[in-house]
C-alpha positions as semicolon CSV with decimal commas, in nm:
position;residue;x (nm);y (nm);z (nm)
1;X;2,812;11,265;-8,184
2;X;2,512;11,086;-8,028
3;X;2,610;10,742;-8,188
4;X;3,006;10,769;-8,081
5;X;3,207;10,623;-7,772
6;X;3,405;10,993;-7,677
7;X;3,670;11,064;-7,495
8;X;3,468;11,267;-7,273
9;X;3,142;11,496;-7,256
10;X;3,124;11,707;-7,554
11;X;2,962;11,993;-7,370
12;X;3,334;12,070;-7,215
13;X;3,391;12,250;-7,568
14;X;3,292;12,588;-7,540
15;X;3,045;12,702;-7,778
16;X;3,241;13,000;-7,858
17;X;3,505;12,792;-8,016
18;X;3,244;12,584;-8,189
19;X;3,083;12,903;-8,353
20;X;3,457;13,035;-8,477
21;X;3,429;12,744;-8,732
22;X;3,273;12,736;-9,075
23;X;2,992;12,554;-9,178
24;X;3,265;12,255;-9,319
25;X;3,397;12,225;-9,004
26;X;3,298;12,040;-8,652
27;X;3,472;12,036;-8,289
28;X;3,403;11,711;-8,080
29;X;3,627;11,498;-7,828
30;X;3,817;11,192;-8,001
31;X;3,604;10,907;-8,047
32;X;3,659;10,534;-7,981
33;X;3,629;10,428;-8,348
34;X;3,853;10,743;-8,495
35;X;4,110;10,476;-8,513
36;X;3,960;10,347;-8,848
37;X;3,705;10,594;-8,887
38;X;3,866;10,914;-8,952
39;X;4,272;10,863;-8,896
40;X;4,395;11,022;-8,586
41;X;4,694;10,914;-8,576
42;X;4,779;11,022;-8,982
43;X;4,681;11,391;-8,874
44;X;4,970;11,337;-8,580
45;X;5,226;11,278;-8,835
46;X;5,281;11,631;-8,917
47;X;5,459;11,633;-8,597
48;X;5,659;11,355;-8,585
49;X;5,664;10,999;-8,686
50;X;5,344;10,801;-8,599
51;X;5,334;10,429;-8,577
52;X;5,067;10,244;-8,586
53;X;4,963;10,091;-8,275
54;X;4,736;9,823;-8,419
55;X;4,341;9,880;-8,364
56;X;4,349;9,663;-8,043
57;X;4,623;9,869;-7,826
58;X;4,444;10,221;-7,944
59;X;4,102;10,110;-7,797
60;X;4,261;9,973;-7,565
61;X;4,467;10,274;-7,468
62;X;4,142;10,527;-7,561
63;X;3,915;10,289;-7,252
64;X;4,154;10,335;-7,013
65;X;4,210;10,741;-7,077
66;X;3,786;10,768;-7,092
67;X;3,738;10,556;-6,772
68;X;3,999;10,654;-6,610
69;X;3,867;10,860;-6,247
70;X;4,025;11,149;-6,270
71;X;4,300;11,059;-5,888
72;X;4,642;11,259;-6,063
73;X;4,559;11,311;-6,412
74;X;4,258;11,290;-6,691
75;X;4,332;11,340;-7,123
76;X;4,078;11,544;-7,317
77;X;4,153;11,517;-7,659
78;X;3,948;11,745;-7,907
79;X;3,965;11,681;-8,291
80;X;3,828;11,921;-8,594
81;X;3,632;11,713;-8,833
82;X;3,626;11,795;-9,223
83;X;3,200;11,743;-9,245
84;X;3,192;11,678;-9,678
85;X;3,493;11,419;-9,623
86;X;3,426;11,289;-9,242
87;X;3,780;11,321;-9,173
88;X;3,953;11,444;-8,915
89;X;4,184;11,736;-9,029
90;X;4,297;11,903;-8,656
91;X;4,389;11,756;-8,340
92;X;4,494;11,864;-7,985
93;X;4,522;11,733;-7,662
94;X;4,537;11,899;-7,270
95;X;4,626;11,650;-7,043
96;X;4,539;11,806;-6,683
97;X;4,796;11,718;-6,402
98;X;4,713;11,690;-5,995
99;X;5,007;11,881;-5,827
100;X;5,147;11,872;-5,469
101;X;5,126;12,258;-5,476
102;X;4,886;12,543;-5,466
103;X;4,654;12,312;-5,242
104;X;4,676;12,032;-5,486
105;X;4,592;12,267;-5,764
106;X;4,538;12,078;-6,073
107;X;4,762;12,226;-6,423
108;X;4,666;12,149;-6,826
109;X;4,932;12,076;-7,023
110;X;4,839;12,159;-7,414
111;X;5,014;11,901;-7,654
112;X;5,001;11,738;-7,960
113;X;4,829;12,004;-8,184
114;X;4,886;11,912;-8,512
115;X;4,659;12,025;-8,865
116;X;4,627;11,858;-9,163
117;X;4,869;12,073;-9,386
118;X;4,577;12,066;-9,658
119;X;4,373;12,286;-9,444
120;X;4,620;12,489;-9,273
121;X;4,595;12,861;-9,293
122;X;4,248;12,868;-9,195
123;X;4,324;12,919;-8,791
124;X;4,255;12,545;-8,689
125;X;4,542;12,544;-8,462
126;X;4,410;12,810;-8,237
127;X;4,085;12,694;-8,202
128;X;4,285;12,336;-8,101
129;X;4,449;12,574;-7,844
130;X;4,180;12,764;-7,754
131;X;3,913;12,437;-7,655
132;X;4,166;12,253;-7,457
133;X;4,259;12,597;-7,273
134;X;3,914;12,634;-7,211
135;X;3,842;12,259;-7,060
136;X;4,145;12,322;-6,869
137;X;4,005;12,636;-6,686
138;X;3,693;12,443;-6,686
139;X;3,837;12,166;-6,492
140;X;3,989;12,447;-6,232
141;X;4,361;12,428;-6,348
142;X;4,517;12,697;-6,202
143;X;4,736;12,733;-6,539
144;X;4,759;12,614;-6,864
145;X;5,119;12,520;-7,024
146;X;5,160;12,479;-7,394
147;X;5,519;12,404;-7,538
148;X;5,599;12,414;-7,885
149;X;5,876;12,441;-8,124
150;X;6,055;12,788;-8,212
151;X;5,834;12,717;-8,561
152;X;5,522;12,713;-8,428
């Protein structure tokens, strides 16, 4: 992680979520260069269809969502990364909203979870729930709201 541009401060992941995964496995924020690196976006296309933004607009798009201040909303995007093959084989996202209400309480909003259907079965969408729950009541959100399909 050291030598990557992330999202946002790694430390945000509870260890607790990082310890539920095996020794093939790591949990970090998104990184700058996981455009090219490691596909994001081809590990999003079990949800829908993707297209490609060109390399340019995704940095560009990944700067302003990591510097950003967080005024009425921040993203914290955490990906699962397949260590033997570098890839990225999990992926969700908690964007955290500033509300009027609750004394300008803040609410995450869980989306975009999406696994690689090569490694599914092995509980990689919970633990892509359970870290950006756990930023989210990090950050103070007074609740966290994840939609999904009946399927999922």
């Amino acid at each position: 992680n050291a030598d990557l541009e992330l999202l946002f401060d790694p430390e945000l992941i509870p260890a607790d979520v990082k310890s539920q995964l095996g020794p093939d496995l790591h949990i970090r924020p998104l990184a700058k260069t996981d455009y090219t690196r490691s596909p994001h976006l081809s590990v999003l296309s079990v949800l829908t269809i993707v297209s490609d933004p060109c390399v340019e607009a995704y940095s560009a798009a990944f700067d302003k969502h990591r510097r950003s201040p967080f005024t009425y909303s921040k993203y914290f995007t955490v990906v699962i990364i397949h260590k033997p093959t570098d890839q990225i084989v999990a992926v969700g996202c908690v964007f955290i909203e500033q509300k009027c209400l609750r004394g300008l309480g803040k609410v995450g909003h869980i989306e975009d979870i999406a696994v690689n259907k090569n490694v599914q079965g092995r509980k990689l969408g919970l633990m892509v729930i359970q870290a950006p729950t756990a930023i989210s009541e990090g950050q103070g959100c007074y609740k966290t709201i994840l939609n999904c399909s009946d399927d999922n």
